[in-house]
N, C-alpha and C positions, 0 to 999 in steps of 0.2 A: 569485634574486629581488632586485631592487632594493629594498633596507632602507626608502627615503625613498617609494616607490611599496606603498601598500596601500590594504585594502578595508574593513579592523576595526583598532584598536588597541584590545586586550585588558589592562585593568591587572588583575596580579596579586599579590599578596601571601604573602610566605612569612612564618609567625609560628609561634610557640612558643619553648621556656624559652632561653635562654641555655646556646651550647656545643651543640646539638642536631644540627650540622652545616647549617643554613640556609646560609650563604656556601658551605659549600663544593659542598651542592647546584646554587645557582646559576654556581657559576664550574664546575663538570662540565657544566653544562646550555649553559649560555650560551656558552665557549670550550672546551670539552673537557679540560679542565685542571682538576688534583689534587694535593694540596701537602702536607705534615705541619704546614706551619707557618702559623697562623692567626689571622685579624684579627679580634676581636673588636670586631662591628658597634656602635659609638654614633652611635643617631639611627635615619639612614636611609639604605639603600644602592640602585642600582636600577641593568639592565642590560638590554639590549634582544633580542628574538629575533627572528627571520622566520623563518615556516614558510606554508605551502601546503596549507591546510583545507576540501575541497569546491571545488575549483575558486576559492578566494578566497585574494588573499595577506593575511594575519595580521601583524600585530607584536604582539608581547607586550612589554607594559612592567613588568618582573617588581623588585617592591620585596621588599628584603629588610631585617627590619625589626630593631630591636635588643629581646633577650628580657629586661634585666633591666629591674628591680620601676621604678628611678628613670626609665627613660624611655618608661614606660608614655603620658606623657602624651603626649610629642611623638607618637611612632608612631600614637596614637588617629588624628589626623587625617587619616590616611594610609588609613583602611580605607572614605573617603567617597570615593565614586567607583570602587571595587575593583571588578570584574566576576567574580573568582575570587579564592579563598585556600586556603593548603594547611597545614595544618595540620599540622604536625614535632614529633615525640618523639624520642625517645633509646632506643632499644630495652635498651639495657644500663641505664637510669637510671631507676626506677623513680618518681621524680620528676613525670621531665617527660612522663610519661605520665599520672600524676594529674593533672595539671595541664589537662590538653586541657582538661576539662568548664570549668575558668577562663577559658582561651582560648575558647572559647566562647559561653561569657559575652559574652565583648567585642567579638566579632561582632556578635551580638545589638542589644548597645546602640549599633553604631558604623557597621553596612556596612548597605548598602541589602538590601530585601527582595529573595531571588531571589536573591543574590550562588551562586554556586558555589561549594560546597566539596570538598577534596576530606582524608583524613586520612592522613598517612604518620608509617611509623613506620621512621626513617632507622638506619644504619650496618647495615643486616642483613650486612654481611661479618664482625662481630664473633659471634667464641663464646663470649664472656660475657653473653650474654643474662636478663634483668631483666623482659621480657614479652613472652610469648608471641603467635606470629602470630594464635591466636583471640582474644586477648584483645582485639587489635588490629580483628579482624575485626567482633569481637560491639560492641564498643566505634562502629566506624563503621555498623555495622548500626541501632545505639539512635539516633542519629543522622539516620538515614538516608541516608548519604554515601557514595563511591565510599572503597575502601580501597587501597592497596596498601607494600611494605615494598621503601627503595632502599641503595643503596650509591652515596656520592658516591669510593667509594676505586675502587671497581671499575666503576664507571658502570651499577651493575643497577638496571631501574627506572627512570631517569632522564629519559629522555626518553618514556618511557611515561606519566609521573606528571602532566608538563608537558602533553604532546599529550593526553590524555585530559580534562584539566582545560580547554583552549583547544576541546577538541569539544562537551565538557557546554556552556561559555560559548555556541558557537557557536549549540545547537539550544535555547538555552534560551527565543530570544524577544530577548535583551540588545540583541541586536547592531544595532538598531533606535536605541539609543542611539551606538554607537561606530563612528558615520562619520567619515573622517578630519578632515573640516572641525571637529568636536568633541574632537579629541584633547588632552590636557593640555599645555601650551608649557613647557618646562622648558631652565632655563639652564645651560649646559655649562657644566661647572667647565675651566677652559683646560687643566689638567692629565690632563684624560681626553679620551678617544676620543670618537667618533660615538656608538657604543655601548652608552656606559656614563655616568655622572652620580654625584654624590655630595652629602650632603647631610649630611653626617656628620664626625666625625675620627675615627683609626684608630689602635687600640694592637699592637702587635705582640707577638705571644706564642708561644712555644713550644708545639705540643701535646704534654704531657708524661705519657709512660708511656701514649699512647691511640696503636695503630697503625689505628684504624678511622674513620672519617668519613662 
């Protein structure tokens, strides 16, 4: 499928704490590629998909947003307009999985009525685990939300989590809004591809003593 040739452009959203593995979900998702070494998102990051959903081609414009506390504000604006969001914990960090109900919150006050959600509870390749798959289950159950538990190290999950979240968007009614003549116009940064966009600066950092993502 021709990237520039579609039917829907789907913006979606990855949110939750800081370290949760978001980046590296998207860059398994997005280019198939997995790293130890990782950029801790400030701001806003976003990378594009095509997929083929019902006979329609899709692009997914998938923002990955930054989790800690100080750029709560900028990312806010980013959830106007979302069609879907997915919502990332830390299965070992007992944290960022209190934390959803927060996340949540912020949905609430920020994305349109009807947005899609979906809740994952990322690195399940790790066996130090901090919360259990029910907990995970029950937790998107109170909700009402689709669940499921990925690995951006081992790519489990992953394009499950994505294509399931772009079918709920699809049969929800949304898509009514996301014909192409409507899509967001966003300015390439000269430094990236077709593909991809940034809106952000980027620190480099070691993942240290975590072999899991």
């Amino acid at each position: 499928m021709d990237s520039g040739q579609y039917d829907h452009l789907f913006k979606i959203l990855l949110i939750g704490n800081s370290g949760v593995g978001k980046t590296c979900m998207l860059m398994r998702y997005s280019e198939n590629q997995f790293t130890y070494n990782f950029y801790n998102t400030i701001g806003v990051d976003f990378k594009i998909k095509a997929l083929r959903l019902e006979d329609k081609n899709i692009k997914l414009q998938i923002w990955d947003t930054a989790g800690q506390d100080r750029f709560r504000t900028i990312t806010c604006s980013y959830y106007r307009g979302a069609h879907g969001i997915l919502i990332v914990y830390d299965i070992t960090e007992r944290e960022s999985f209190d934390n959803v109900k927060t996340w949540m919150v912020e949905i609430e006050k920020h994305a349109k009525k009807g947005v899609q959600k979906m809740l994952i509870g990322n690195k399940s390749d790790c066996s130090n685990r901090a919360v259990s798959y029910e907990e995970g289950f029950e937790l998107a159950k109170q909700y009402q939300i689709p669940f499921a538990e990925t690995s951006a190290k081992n790519a489990s999950n992953i394009d499950l989590a994505f294509t399931n979240l772009a079918k709920n968007i699809l049969g929800s009614g949304q898509v009514l809004n996301t014909a192409p003549s409507q899509g967001m116009k966003i300015q390439q940064n000269k430094y990236n591809t077709q593909q991809s966009g940034s809106r952000q600066v980027q620190q480099n950092q070691k993942n240290q003593g975590d072999d899991c993502c």
